[in-house]
N, C-alpha and C positions, 0 to 999 in steps of 0.2 A: 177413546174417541174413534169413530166411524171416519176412514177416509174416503172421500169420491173415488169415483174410480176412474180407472185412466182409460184414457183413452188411447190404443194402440196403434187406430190406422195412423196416427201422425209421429213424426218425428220432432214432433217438437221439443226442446229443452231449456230449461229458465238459462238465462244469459249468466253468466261466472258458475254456473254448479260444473263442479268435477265428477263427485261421486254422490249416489243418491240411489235409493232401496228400492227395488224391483217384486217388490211383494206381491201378491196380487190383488191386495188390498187398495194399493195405490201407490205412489211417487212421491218422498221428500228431499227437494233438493237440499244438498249442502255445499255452499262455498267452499272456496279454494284455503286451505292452510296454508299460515304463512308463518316463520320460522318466530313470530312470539308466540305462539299457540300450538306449538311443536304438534306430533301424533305419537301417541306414547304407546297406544295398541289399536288394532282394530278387529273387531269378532264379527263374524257372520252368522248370522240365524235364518237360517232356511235358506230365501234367496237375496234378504236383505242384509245389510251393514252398519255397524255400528260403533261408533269413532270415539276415546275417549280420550283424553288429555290429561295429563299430570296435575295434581292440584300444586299451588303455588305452596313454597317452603313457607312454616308458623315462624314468629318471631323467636322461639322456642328451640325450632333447629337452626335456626342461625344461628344463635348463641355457641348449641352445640358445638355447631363446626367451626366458630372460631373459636373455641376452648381448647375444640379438637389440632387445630394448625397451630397454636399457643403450647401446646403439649408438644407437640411433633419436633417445633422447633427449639425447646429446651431438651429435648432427648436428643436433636441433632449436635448442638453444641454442646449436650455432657461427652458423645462420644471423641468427639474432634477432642475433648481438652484430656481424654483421658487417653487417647492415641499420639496426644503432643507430651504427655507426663511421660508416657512409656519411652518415646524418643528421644527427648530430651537428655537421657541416658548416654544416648550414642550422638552424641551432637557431632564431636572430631569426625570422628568414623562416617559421619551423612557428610560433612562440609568436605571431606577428602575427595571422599566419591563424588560430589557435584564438582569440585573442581577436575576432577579427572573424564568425568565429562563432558564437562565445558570444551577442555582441552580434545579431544577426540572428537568432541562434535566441530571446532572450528578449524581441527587441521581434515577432517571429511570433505567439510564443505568446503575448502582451499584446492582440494584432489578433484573433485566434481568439476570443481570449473574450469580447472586446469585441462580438464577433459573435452570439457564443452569448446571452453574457447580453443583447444589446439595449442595454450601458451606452453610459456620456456622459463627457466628459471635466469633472468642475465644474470654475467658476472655484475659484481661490486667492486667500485673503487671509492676513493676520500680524496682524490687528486681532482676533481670538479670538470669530470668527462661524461659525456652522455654518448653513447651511439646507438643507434634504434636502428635495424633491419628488418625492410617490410614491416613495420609496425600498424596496425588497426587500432581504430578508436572501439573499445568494446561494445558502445550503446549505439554504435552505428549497426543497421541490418547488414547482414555476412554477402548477401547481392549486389550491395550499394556501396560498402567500403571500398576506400581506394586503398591500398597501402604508402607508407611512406618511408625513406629515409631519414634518419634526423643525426646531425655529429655537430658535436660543440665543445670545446675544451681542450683541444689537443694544438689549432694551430691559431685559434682563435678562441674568444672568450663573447663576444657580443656576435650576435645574428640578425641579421634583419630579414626579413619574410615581403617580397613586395607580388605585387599580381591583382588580377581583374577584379571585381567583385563575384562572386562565391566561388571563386579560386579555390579555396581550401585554406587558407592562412588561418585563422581563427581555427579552423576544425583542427591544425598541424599545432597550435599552442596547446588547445586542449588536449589533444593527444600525448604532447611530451611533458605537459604536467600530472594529466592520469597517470599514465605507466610508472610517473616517477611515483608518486605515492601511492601508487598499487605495490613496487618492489621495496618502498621503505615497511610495507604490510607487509610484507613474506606473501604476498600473489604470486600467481604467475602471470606473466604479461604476452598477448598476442603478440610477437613479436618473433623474427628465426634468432636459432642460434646463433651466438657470438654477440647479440647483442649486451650492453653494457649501460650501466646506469650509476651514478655517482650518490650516496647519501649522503645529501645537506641538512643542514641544520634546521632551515625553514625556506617554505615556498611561499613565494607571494606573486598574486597572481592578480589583474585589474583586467578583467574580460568584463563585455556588455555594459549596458547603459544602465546605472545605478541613478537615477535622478531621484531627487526625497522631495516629497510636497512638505514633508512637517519639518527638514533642518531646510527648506527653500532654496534647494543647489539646483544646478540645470545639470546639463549630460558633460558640458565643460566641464564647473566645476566641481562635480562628484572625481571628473576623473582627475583632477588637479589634488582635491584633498586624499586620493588613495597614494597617487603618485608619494607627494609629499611624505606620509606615514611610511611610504617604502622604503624612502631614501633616508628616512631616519634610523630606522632599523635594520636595513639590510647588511649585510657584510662579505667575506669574502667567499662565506662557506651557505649562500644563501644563491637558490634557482628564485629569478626575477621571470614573471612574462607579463608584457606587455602588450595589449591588442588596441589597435588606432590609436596610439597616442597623439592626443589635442583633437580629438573627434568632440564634435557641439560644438568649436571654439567662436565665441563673441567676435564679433567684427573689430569692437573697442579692445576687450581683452587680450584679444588672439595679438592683436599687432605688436605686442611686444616679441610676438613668437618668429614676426616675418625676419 
C-alpha cells in the first residue's frame, strides 16, 4: 500500500504517538507501550522502525514449565534428604558444635554489651542486700540518664521512694528491678564498681495501669488483685516493687484504706 506523503513544512504529530517511521514514503504513528505489551525488540530499516513484541506463552509451555518447577522441586528435596542421610551420621558431633556455639555466641554478645553500656560485673550476695552505685537505666538515652544510688537490706529492709510527679520514682523501681535481673543473667549492669546485688528467689513487680476490659477490673483493682497474689507468694528471699500503691482507688472502695 501507497502511503501519502508527508508533509514536512509542519510539525505536526498525532497526539499519544511516541515513535513512528520517517520513511519517505510517509508517517505511521505508533502509541505509547505500556508494560502488558512489553517491547521485546525493535529493527530499523532504512530510516524507519519496526516494533515487535513477544507472542503470548501456548497452553503447551505452560505445561512445560510447570512440569519443569514440578521436577526442580523434587531434585531440590532429593538433595536436602540425601545431605540429611549423610548427616544424620554425625548427629552427637552437629548437636555438640551448636551447643558450643550457642555458648560462645551468648557469652560474645554478654562482652559486647558490657562494652557498649560501660557496665560492671557487681558482687553477689544471698543475705537480701542490694547497692547500686551511679546506676543507669539501660533503655534510657546515655544524654537523658540521670544516675542513681539505690541501698537496701543492710539497715533497713522496706524503702519508700516519695517525690513530685516525674521525679523519677517509677524510672528508680524499674531500674533496681532491671539490673537485678540483668545480674541474676550473668549481664553486666551500668552501674560503678562495688556495686552489689542480692539473688532472690523471685521478683515481683506491679508497675503501671493493668486495667482488663474482658476480667472488668479498673486501675484500682488490677492493682488490688496483683498486690494480693504477691502477698501470697512472696517470701523472705523475694525482691517486691511496688509503684503507687492504691492508685485508681474508688471513692467507696478506697475508704477502707483512709
Amino acid at each position: 500500500m501507497q502511503l501519502p506523503p508527508v508533509d514536512r513544512s509542519t510539525s505536526w504529530r498525532p497526539q499519544g504517538a511516541d515513535l513512528y517511521s520517517t520513511g519517505a514514503s510517509g508517517a505511521v504513528p505508533v502509541r505509547p507501550i505500556n508494560s502488558a505489551n512489553p517491547v521485546e525488540s525493535m529493527d530499523r530499516l532504512g530510516e524507519g522502525a519496526i516494533v515487535k513484541t513477544p507472542e503470548k506463552p501456548s497452553a503447551a509451555d505452560k505445561e512445560n514449565l510447570d512440569w519443569t518447577e514440578v521436577k526442580e522441586k523434587k531434585e531440590i528435596e532429593r538433595i536436602l534428604r540425601k545431605l540429611s542421610e549423610q548427616c544424620s551420621v554425625y548427629t552427637d558431633e552437629i548437636l555438640n558444635n551448636f551447643n558450643v556455639c550457642r555458648y560462645l555466641d551468648v557469652a560474645f554478645a554478654k562482652a559486647a554489651y558490657a562494652l557498649t553500656y560501660k557496665g560492671i560485673i557487681p558482687s553477689i550476695n544471698i543475705d537480701n542486700k542490694i547497692n547500686l552505685l551511679n546506676a543507669k537505666h539501660p533503655l534510657i538515652a546515655k544524654d537523658l540518664v540521670v544516675p542513681i544510688d539505690f541501698k537496701i537490706g543492710v539497715d533497713y529492709r522496706i524503702l519508700v521512694i516519695t517525690g513530685p510527679n516525674t521525679g523519677g520514682k517509677t524510672v528508680t523501681l524499674k531500674t533496681v528491678g532491671l539490673l537485678t535481673a540483668m545480674a541474676h543473667a550473668g549481664l553486666a549492669i551500668p552501674a560503678n564498681d562495688g556495686s552489689e546485688i542480692c539473688i532472690f528467689d523471685n521478683i515481683y513487680v506491679d508497675i503501671g495501669d493493668e486495667q482488663s476490659i474482658e476480667q472488668n477490673l479498673s486501675t484500682f483493682s488490677s492493682h488490688m488483685t496483683n498486690i494480693i497474689k504477691i502477698l501470697d507468694e512472696a517470701d523472705s528471699k523475694s525482691l517486691v516493687l511496688l509503684d503507687e500503691l492504691g492508685a485508681g482507688t474508688d471513692p467507696v472502695e478506697g475508704s477502707a484504706l483512709a
